[in-house]
C-alpha positions in Angstrom: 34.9 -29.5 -17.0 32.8 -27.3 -14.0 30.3 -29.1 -12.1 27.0 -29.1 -13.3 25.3 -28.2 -10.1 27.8 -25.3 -9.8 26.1 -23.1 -12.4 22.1 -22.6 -12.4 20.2 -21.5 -16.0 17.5 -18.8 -14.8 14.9 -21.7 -14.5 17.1 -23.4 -11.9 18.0 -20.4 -10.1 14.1 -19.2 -9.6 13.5 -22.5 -8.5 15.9 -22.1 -6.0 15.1 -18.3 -5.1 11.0 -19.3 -5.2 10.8 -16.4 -6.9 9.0 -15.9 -10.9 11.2 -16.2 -13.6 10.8 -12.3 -14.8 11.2 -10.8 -11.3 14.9 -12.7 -11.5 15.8 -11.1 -15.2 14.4 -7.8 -13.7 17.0 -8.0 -10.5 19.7 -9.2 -13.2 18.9 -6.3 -15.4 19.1 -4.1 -12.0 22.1 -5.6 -11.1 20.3 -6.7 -7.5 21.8 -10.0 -7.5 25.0 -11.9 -8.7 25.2 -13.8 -12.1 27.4 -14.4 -14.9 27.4 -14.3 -18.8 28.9 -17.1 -20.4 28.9 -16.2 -23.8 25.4 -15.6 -24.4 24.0 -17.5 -21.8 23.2 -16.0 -18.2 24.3 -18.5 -15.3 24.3 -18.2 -12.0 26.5 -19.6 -8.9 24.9 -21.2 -6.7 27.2 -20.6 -4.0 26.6 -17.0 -5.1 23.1 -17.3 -4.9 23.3 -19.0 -1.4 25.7 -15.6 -0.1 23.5 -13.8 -1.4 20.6 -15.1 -0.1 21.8 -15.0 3.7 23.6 -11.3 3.3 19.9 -10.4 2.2 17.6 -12.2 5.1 15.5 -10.1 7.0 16.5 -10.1 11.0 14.2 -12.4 13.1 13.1 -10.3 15.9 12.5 -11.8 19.7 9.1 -13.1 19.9 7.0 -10.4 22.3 5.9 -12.5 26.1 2.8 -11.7 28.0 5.1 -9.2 30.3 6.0 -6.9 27.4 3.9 -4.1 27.0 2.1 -3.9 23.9 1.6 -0.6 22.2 -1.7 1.2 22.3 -3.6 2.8 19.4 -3.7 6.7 20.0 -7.1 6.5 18.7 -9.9 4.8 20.2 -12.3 3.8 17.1 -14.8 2.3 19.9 -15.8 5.9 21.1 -15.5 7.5 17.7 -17.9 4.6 16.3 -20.3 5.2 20.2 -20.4 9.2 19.1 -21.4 8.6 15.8 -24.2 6.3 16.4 -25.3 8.3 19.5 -25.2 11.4 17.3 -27.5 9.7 14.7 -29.6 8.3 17.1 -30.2 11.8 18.7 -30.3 14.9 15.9 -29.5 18.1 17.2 -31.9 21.3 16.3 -30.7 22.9 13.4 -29.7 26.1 14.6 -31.2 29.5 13.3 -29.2 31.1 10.4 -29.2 34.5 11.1 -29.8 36.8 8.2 -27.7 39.4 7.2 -29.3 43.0 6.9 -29.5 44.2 3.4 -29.0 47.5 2.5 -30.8 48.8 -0.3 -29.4 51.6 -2.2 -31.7 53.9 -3.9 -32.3 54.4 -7.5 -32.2 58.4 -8.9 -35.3 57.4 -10.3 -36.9 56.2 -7.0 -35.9 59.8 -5.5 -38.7 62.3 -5.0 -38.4 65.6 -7.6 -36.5 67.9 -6.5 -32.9 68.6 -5.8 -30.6 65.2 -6.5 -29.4 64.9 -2.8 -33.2 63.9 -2.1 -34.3 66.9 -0.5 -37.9 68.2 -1.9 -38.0 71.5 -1.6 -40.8 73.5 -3.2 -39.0 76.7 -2.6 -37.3 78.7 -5.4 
């Protein structure tokens, strides 16, 4: 008979993981981790689990020291916040909109008698 700390039921293996008992059916139904049907049941090694586990830790990275250089925001927010309060603190003069020249065109019916390029002429 197999060892019974060998295989894991899905509680067992969450446990283990620390991880919610759905997001482990949803990786099994993905296919994102390893487990095993026996029968109907769905088991998992925990040797497997372990593996897997480690093939899928996240690299530690070096801790930064005082003599690295740290990276600089591109933008300073302290000036942008300065500009805007100094711009609401002093409003500029709305500048003049300059008006744009209409052109009226004339009516037939505004035109004085006579012939229809507007010319009055009284002679005939």
């Amino acid at each position: 008979m197999l060892d019974s700390n060998l295989f894991l039921n899905i509680h067992e293996a969450s446990e283990l993981l620390r991880i919610a008992e759905p997001t482990l059916y949803d990786w099994v139904h993905k296919r994102k981790i390893p487990f095993r049907k026996h029968g109907s049941r769905l088991v998992f090694s925990r040797t497997d689990l372990e593996n897997w586990s480690q093939g899928h830790a996240v690299p530690q990275t070096t801790p930064l020291t005082s003599s690295d250089s740290m990276r600089q925001p591109s933008i300073d927010l302290g000036k942008i916040v300065d500009d805007i309060l100094l711009k609401d603190s002093n409003p500029q003069p709305e500048r003049s909109l300059k008006t744009k020249k209409r052109t009226h065109r004339r009516i037939s019916s505004d035109l004085p008698k006579g012939d229809d390029d507007g010319n009055n002429s009284t002679d005939k």
